[in-house]
N, C-alpha and C positions, 0 to 999 in steps of 0.2 A: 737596676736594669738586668744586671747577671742574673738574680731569681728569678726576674717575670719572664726572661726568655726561656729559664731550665724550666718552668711552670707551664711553659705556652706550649714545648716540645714533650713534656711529659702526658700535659692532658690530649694532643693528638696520638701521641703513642696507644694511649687511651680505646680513642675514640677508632683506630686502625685495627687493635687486636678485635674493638667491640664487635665491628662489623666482619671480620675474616676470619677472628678465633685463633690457636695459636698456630704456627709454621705456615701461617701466609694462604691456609686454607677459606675458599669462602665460606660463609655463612650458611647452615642447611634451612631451608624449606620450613616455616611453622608445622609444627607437628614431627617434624624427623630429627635424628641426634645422630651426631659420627658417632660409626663405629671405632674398632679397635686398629683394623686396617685401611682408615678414613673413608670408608663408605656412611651416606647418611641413610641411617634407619628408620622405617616410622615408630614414635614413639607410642606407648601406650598409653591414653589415657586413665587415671582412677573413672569404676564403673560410673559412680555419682558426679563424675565433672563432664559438664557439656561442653564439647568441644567447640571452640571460639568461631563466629562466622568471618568464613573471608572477609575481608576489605575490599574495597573496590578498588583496583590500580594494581591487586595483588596476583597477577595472572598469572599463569603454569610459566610463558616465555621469562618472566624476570626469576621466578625461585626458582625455577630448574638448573641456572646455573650452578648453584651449589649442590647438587644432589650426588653427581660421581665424583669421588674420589681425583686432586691434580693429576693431570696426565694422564685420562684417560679416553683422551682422543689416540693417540696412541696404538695399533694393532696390538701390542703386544701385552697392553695392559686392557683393551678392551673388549680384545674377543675371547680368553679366556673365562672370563665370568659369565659370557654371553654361552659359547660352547658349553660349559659343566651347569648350565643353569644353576649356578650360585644367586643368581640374582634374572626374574621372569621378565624378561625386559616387556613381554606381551601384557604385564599386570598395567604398566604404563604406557606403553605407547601402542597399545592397541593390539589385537589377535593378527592383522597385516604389516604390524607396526608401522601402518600409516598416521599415526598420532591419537592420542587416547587423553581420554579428561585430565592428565596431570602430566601430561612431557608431549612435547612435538612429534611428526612424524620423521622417522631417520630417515628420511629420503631428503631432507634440511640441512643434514649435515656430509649424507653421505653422493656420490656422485650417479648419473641417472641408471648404468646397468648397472647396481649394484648387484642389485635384487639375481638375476640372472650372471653374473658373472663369479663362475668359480674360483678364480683367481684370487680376486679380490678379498674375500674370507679367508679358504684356503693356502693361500701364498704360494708359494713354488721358490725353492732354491738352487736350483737345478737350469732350468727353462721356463717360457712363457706359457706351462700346461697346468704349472701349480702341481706337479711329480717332481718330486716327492712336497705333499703338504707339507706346511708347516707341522710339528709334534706341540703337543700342547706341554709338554714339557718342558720346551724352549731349545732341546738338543740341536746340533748341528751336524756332528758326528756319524757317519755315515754306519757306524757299526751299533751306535745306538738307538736307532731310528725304531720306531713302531712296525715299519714296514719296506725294510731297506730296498727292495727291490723295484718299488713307484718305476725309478726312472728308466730302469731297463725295461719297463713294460710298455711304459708311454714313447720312450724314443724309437727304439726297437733296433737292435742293429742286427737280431737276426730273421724280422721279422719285422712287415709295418707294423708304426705304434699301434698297441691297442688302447681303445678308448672306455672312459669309464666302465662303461654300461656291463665291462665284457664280467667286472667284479661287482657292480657295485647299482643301483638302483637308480638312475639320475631322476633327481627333481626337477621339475619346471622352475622352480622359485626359492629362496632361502626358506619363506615361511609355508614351503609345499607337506602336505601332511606326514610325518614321518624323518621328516630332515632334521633342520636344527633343533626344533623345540618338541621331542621326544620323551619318553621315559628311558631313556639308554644315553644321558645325557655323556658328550666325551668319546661316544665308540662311535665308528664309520663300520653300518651292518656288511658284510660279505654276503652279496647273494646273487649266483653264476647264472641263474636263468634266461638271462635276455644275450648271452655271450655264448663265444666255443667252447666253455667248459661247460654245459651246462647241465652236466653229471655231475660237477666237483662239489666237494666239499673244504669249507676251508676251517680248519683244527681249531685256528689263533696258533699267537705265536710267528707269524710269519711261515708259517703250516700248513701247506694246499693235501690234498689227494683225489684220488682220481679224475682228473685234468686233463683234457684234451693237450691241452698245449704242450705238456711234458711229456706226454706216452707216443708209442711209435706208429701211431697216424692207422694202424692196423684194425686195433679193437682193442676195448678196457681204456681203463685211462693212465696215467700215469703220477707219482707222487714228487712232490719237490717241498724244499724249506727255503730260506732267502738267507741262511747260512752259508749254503752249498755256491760252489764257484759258479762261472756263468759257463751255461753247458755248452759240450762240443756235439760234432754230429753223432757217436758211438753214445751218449747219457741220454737221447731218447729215442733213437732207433740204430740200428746196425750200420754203421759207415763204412769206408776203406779199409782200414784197418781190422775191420770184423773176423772173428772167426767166424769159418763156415757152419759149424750150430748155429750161431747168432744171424748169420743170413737167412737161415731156411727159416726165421720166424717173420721174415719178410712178406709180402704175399708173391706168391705161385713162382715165379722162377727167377726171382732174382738171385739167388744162390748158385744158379746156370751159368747164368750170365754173365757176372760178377766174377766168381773161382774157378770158372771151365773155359769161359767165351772170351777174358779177361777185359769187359769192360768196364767203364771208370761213370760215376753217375750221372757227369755231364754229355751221357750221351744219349741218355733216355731225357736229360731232365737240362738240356742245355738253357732253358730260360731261367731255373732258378741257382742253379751253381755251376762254374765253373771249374777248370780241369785243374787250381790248386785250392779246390773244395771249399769257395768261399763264395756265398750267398751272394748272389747278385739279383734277384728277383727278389726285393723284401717283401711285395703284395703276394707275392705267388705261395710261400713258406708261412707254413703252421698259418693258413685260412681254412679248414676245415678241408678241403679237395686236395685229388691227386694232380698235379699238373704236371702234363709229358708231352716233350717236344720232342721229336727225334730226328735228326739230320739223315734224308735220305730213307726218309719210312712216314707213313702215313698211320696213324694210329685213333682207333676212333672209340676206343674207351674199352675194347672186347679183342679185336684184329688190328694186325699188323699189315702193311702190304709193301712193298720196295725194296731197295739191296741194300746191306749195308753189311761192313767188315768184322768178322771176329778175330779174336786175338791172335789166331793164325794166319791173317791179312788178305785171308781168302774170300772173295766175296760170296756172303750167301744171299739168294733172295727171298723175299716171305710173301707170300702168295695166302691170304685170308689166314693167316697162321694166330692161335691164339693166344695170348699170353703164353707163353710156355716154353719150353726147348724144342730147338729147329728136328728135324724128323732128322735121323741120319748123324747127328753130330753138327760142327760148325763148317 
């Protein structure tokens, strides 16, 4: 009795590896063999053997289960192959990968906005914007990152978020021509055309130059890395603390105004900062335009009109005055 049962349990053991192969892997697909890293390969046929005709019962939905590698439902194991095109998932499941003569369409397994949701590919560790992607590296480390600065760009805190577009090309669809399934398979292209930089050039590296968003809103642009700290108001135009060289690259009088008239920026620009020089207007800062509110003055992009105080608490008033310093002093 002890033999027939060691016999009964040896020949299932058998009959277990038959069908799985060794480490509980399924079975690949007639014609495919694992690879080294348990992916199933097509095998080659010798030129003189004709390759065997399907069976009937033998449909793509039953052999496909063995064709990826355990665990690659998975993001972390499935979209790496997919991203570096290691493996055309378009050879199989079709050019929309809505399903192709040997695999289903991924719209079966995956959920209905895939297709359109950047997230979903991309991940996001940060917030719900997918800033900062995931690294195909797998990093988490904020200093190793491909592009450390995602999230400062998307959240924005001195500045509303910007969105893709401002860096980056957006697709209508994962399989939009030029997106996933590329010949730059792995790189997310930089390209500032449809955004405020749309002079920039970006190095790599975490590397921009001439950049709207960095330079002093004047003219040129300006250059940054995603090394460098997060900037104050003097790293891309002349703030408070400015020397008076650094004012007069201003436009036209703010260097009067500022070191003569002594006023403070919230009082040209009370919508976007306030009087301890913190941004409170996020839509208003680094959008392309100058925006000026001024208390007690009427400003209409050229003239001034109405009173208001200079640093000597004198009231002056400005009558069609142009940008410029008051006639006479303050």
């Amino acid at each position: 009795m002890q033999v027939e049962r060691i016999s009964s349990v040896f020949v299932l053991g058998l009959l277990v590896l038959g069908s799985w192969g060794c480490g509980g892997q399924s079975a690949c697909r007639d014609g495919y063999i694992r690879d080294a890293q348990g992916y199933c390969q097509k095998e080659n046929a010798p030129p003189d053997e004709d390759p065997e005709e399907e069976e009937p019962g033998d449909s793509d939905s039953d052999s496909q289960v063995g064709y990826h590698p355990p665990g690659f439902e998975d993001p972390t194991v499935h979209s790496v192959p997919a991203k570096q095109n290691q493996e055309n998932c378009t050879d199989c499941h079709g050019e929309q990968l809505e399903g192709g003569t040997d695999a289903p369409s991924c719209d079966s397994c995956h959920p209905d906005d895939w297709r359109t949701n950047c997230v979903f590919c991309h991940g996001g560790e940060d917030n719900s914007s997918g800033a900062p992607p995931r690294d195909l590296s797998g990093v988490v480390e904020a200093a190793s990152l491909v592009f450390r600065a995602h999230t400062a760009h998307v959240e924005g805190t001195l500045h509303d978020g910007f969105g893709c577009e401002h860096c980056h090309v957006v697709p209508e669809s994962v399989t939009s021509l030029g997106h996933l399934f590329d010949s730059t398979p792995g790189e997310a292209e930089v390209v500032f055309g449809e955004g405020l930089a749309s002079l920039g050039n970006y190095e790599g590296a975490g590397s921009c130059t001439n950049v709207y968003c960095h330079s002093n809103a004047v003219g040129g642009g300006g250059d940054y890395d995603h090394t460098r700290a997060t900037p104050g108001c003097g790293d891309c135009h002349p703030g408070p603390e400015s020397t008076v060289s650094e004012l007069l690259q201003m436009t036209s009088q703010h260097a009067y105004h500022m070191d003569v008239a002594g006023l403070t920026c919230e009082r040209c620009h009370v919508d976007v900062v306030n009087g301890q020089n913190q941004i409170v207007g996020l839509d208003l800062h680094v959008n392309g335009t100058v925006d000026v509110t001024i208390f007690g003055l009427v400003y209409d992009g050229l003239t001034c009109n109405g009173t208001c105080h200079s640093g000597s608490g004198e009231a002056h008033v400005h009558t069609n005055y142009t940008w410029g310093p008051p006639p006479g002093g303050p």
